[in-house]
PALUM-601441 format. One line per field, with one value per residue: residue in one letter; x, y, z of N, C-alpha, C in turn. Coordinates in pm, whole numbers. Atoms other than C-alpha are relative to their C-alpha. Layout:
// residues N
resn = c(a / ...)
n.u = c(X / ...)
n.v = c(Y / ...)
n.w = c(Z / ...)
ca.u = c(X / ...)
ca.v = c(Y / ...)
ca.w = c(Z / ...)
c.u = c(X / ...)
c.v = c(Y / ...)
c.w = c(Z / ...)
// end
This chain:
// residues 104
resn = c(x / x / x / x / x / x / x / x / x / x / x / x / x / x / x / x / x / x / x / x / x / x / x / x / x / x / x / x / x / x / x / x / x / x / x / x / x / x / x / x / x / x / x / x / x / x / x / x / x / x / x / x / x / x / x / x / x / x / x / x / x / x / x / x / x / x / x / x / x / x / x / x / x / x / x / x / x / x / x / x / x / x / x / x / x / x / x / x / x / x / x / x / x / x / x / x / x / x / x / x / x / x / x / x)
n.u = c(-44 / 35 / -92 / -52 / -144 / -145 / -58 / -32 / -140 / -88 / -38 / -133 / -111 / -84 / -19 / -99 / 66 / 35 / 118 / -13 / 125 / 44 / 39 / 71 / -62 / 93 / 114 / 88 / 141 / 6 / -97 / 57 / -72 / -39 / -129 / -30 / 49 / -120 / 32 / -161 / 8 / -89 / -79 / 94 / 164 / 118 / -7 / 100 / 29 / 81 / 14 / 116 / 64 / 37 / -119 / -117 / -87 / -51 / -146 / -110 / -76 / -57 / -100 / -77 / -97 / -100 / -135 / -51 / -76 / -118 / 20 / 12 / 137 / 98 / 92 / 116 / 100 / 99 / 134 / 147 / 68 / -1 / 142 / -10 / 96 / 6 / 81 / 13 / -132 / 17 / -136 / -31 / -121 / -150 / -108 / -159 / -12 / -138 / -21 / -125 / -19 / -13 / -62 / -81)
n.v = c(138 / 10 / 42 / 121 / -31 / -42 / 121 / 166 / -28 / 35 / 152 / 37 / -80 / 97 / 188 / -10 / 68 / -137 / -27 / -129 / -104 / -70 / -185 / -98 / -116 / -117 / 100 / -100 / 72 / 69 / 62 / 54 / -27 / -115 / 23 / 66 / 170 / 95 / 196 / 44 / 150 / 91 / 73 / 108 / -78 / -72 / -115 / -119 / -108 / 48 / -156 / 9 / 74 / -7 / 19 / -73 / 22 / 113 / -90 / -73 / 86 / 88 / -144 / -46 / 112 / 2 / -81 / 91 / 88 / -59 / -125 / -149 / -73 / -58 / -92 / 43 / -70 / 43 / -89 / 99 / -74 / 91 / 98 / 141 / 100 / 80 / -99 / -38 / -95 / -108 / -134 / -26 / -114 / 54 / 33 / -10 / 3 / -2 / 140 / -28 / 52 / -67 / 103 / 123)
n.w = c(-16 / -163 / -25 / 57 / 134 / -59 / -119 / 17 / 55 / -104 / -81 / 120 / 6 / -88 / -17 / 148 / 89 / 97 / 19 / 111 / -57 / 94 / -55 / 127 / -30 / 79 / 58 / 62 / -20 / -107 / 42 / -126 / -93 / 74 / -48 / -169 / -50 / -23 / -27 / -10 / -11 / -103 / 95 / 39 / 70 / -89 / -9 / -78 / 78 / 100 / 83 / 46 / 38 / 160 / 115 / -21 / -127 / 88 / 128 / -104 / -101 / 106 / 20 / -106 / -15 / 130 / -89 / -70 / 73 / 25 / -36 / 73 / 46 / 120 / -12 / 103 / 68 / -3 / 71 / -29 / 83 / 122 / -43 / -11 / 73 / -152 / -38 / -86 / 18 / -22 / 4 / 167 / -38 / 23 / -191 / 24 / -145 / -91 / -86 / -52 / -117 / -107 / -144 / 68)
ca.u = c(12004 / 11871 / 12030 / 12049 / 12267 / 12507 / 12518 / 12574 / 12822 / 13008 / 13019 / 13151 / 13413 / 13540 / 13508 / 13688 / 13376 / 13276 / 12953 / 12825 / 12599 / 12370 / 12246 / 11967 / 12157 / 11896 / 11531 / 11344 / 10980 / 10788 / 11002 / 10915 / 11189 / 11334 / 11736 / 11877 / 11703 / 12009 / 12010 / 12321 / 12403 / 12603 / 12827 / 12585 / 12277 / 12074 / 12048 / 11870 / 11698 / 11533 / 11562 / 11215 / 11173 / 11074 / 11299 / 11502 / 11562 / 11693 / 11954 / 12092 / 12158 / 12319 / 12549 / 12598 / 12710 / 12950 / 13124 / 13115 / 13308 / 13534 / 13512 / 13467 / 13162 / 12908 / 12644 / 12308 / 12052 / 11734 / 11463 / 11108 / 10940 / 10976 / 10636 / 10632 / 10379 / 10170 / 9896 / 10055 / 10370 / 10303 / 10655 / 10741 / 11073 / 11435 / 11683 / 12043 / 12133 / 12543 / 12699 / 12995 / 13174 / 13181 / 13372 / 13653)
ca.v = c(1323 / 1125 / 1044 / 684 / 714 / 945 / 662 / 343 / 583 / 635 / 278 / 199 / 408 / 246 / -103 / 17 / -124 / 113 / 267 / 488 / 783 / 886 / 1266 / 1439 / 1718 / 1922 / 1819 / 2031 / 1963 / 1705 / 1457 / 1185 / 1311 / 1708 / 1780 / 1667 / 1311 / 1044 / 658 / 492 / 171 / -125 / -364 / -630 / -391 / -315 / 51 / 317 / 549 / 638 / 915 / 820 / 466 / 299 / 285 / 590 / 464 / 142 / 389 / 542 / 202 / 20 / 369 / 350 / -14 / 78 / 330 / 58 / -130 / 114 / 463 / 708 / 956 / 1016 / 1243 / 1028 / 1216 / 1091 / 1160 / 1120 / 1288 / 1021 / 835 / 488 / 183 / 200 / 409 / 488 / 746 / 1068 / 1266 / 1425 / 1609 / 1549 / 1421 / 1510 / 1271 / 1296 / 945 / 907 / 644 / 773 / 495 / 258)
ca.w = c(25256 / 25558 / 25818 / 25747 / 25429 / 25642 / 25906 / 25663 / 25453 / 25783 / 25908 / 25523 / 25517 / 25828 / 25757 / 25401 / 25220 / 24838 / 24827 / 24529 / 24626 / 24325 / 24404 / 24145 / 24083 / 23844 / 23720 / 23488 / 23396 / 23605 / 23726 / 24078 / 24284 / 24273 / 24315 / 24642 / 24635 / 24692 / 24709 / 24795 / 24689 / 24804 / 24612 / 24596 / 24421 / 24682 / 24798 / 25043 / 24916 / 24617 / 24318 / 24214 / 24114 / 23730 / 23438 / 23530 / 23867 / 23666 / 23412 / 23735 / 23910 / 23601 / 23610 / 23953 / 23961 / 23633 / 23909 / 24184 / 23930 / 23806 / 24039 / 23773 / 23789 / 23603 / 23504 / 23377 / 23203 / 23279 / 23011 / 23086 / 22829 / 22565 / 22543 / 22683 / 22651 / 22996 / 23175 / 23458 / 23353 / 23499 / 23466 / 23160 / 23288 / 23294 / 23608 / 23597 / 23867 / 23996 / 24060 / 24276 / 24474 / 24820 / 25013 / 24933)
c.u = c(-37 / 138 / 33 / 104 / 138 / 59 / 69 / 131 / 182 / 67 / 114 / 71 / 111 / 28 / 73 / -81 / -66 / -153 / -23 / -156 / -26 / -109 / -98 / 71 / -70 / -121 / -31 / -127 / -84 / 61 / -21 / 78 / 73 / 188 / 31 / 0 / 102 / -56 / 125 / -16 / 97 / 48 / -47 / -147 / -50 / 65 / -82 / -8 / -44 / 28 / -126 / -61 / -4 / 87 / 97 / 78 / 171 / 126 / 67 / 69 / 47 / 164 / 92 / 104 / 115 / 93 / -15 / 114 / 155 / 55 / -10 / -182 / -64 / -135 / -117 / -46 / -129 / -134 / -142 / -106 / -42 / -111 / 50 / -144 / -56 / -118 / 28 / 152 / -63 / 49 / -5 / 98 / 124 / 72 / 103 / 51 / 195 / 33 / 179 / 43 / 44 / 74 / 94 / -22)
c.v = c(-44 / -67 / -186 / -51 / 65 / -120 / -94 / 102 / 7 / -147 / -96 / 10 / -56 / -110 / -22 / -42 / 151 / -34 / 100 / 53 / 35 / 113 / 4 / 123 / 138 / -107 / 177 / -82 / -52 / -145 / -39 / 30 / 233 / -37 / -14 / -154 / -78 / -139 / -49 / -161 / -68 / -129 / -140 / 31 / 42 / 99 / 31 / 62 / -31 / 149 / -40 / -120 / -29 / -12 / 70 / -75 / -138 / 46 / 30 / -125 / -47 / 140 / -4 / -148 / 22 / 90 / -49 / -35 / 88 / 136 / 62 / 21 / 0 / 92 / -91 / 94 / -84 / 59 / -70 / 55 / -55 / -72 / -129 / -53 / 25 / 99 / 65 / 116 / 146 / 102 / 20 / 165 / -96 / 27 / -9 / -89 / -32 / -156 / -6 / -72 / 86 / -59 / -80 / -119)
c.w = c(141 / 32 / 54 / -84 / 43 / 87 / -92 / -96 / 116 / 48 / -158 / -70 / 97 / -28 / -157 / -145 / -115 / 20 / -95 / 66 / -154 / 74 / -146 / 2 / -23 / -46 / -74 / -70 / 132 / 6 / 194 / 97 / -72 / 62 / 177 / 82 / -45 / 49 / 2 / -39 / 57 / -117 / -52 / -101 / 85 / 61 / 63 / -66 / -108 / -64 / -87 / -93 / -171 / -61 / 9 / 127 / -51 / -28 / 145 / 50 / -82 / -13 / 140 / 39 / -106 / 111 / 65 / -35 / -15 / 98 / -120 / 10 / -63 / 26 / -92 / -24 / 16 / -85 / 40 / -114 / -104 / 42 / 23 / 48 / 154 / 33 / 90 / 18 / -29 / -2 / -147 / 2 / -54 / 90 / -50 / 144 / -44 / 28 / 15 / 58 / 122 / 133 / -91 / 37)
// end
């Protein structure tokens, strides 16, 4: 995790403002980010970081705003393996990414 994400989690923790950290927790196959890669978001949508962009990135942030909303966790599943319409989809793994609010 850089240390950007530690900084703005720090500063909005203080100022009491929620932030949800999504973590990859596991990948198997190939798959644009491996475990470890974190993106934090912010109560408006926008987020640091990146767990690799595209349609998954999409499933995680629609997950991670649902625990903005409510806190509860979750565990997406990110499949990439399923064919889709395009020339340029190079993964063909699967991202377990972790989502957590990390601030109130």
């Amino acid at each position: 995790m850089s240390s950007e994400i530690f900084r703005e989690i720090r500063e909005a923790s203080e100022a009491g403002e929620p932030r949800v950290l999504a973590t990859v927790a596991r990948t198997r196959g190939s798959t644009p980010r491996k475990a470890g890669a974190t993106m934090l978001l912010r109560p408006d949508g926008t987020f640091q970081g990146t767990i690799g962009g595209g349609c998954g990135e999409a499933e995680v942030w629609q997950d991670a705003m649902d625990t903005m909303a409510d806190g509860t966790p979750r565990l997406t599943v990110v499949d990439l393996t399923e064919p889709i319409d395009g020339d340029d989809k190079i993964c063909g793994g699967i991202m377990e990414v972790f989502v957590e609010r990390v601030t109130e």
